[in-house]
N, C-alpha and C positions, 0 to 999 in steps of 0.2 A: 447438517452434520450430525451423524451419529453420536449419541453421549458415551463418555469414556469412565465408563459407573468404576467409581474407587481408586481412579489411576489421578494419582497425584503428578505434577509436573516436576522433572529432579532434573532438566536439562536434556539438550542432546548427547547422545552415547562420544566421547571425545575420538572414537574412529566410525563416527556413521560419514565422516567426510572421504572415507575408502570407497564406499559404495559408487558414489559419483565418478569416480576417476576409475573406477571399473567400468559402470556403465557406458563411458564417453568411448570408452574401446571396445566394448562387446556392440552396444546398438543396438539389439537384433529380438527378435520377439521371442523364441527359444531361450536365451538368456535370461531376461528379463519374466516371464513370467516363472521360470527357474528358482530365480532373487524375489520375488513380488514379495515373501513373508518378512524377508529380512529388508525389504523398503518400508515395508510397513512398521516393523517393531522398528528401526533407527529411525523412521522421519514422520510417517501417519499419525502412528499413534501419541508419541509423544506433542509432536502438532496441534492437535485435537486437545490432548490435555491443557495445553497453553493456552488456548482458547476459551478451555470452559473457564481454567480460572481466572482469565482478564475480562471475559465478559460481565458479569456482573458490575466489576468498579467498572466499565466503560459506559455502561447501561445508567449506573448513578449521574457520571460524570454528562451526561449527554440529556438526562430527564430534563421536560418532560419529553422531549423528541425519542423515537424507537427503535430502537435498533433491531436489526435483522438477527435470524439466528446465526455465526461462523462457519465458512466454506472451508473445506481446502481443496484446491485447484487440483483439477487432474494432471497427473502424471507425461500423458500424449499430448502432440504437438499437434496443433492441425497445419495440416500439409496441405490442405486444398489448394492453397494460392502462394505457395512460397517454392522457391529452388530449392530449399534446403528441404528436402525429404527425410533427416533425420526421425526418427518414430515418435522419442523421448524426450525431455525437458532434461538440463542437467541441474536441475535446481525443485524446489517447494515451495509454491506459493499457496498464500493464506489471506484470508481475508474477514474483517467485520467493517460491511454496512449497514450506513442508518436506510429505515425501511425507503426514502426516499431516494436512495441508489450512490450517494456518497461514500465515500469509504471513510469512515471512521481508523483504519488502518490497515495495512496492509505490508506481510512478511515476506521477505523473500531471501530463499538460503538455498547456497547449492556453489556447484564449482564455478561456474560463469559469471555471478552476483551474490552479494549480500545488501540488503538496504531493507530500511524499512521509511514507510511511506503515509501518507493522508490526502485526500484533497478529492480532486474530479480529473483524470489524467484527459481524455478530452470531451469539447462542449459539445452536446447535437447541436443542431442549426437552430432551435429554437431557445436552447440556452443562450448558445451566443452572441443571439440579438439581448437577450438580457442583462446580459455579463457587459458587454459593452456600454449599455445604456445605465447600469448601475457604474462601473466604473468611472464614468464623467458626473456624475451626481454625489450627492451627499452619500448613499450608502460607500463611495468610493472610498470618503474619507475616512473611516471607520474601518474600512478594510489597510487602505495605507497604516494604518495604527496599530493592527493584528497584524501587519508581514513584520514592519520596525523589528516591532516586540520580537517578535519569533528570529529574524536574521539579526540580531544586538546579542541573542542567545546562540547563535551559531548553528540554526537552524538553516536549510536550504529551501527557498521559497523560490517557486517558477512555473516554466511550463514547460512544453517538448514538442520540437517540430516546429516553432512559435513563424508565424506571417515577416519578414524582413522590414515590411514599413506599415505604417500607421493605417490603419484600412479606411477606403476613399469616405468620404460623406465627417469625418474626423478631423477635429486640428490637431497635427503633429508637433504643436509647443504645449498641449495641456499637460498641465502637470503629472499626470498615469499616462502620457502618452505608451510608455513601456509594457503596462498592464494591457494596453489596446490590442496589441499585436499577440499574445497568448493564443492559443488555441483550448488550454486546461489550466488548472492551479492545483500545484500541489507543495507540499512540505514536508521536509525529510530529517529527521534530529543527525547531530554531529554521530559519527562511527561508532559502532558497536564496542564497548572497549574491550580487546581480546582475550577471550577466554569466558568471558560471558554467556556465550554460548551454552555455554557444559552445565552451567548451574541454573538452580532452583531462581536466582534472585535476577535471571532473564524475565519474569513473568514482572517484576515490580516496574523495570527499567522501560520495559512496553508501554505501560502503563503511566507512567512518568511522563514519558515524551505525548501518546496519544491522546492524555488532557492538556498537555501543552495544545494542540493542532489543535485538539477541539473548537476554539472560537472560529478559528480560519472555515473546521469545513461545518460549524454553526450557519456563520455567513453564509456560503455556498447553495446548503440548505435551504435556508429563508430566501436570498437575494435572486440568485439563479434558478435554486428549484430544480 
């Protein structure tokens, strides 16, 4: 990610949420590269500024582990494999991983979704032999201890897509038997509180919750790999 020399973060513009609800009706490539400066001054730029300044406290909070430098997600959809040929996203995604490929966090705003996020959303084939085989061991219990914590705080801890039953070779009474069937793990802090958005003290609240997740995608890290 490019650096944003001298751009402080003051929030989103409180109608860069126009832009999406244009774009969801125009579509079109004519349009859109039309609007490109003005995608970029409501959502790019300021994105990027959010980023530089949360990385550093993420960067503490996570030493001695490395974190990667801040992405933000292209704008186009890939359409190779979907019905839905729409061109466009109607959202921004953002992301800081640690160099190990975890997400340390991950933003997402637009007219479709808002949430923000942590964790491994899913396992390759060789994590999930890992994942599974820590899950029944003692790293499990340690992690049962980091979800508690995190869902007693009204955190949202899970998976997506998650296997129906306990997968074969498994006992379906062990105590994670629930953890078994996941396919990823991830964590997601309570709702944005509204209007948050718009200001400068979105950059703290990131920050807030992403040392919170931290020990979950610590674990991940070390356990899964």
């Amino acid at each position: 990610m490019a650096k944003v020399a001298g751009t402080k973060f003051g929030g989103f513009d409180p109608q860069a949420m126009q832009f999406w609800h244009e774009l969801s009706t125009e579509m079109n490539r004519d349009w859109f590269v039309e609007n490109k400066p003005r995608y970029e001054a409501l959502w790019v730029t300021p994105m990027q500024a959010l980023l530089e300044e949360i990385h550093p406290k993420l960067a503490k909070a996570y030493a001695p582990l490395t974190l990667a430098p801040p992405k933000v997600m292209r704008i186009h959809r890939d359409v190779r494999f979907s019905k839905d040929k729409t061109p466009y996203k109607l959202h921004i995604g953002a992301m800081t991983k640690l160099a190990t490929g975890h997400v340390a966090i991950y933003l997402h705003l637009g007219l479709d979704e808002e949430f923000v996020g942590a964790g491994c959303y899913f396992f390759d084939a060789p994590q999930l032999a890992r994942w599974r085989k820590a899950v029944i061991g003692k790293p499990g219990e340690a992690l049962d201890t980091i979800i508690g914590k995190l869902r007693k705080r009204g955190y949202e801890v899970g998976g997506h897509d998650d296997y129906k039953k306990v997968p074969r070779g498994f006992d379906a009474e062990h105590p994670r038997a629930e953890l078994l069937k996941l396919k990823g793990l991830t964590a997601g802090p309570p709702p944005m509180p509204k209007g948050l958005l718009h200001k400068p003290a979105l950059a703290g609240w990131l920050v807030e919750h992403a040392v919170a997740m931290a020990p979950l995608v610590t674990w991940l890290t070390k356990v899964v790999k």
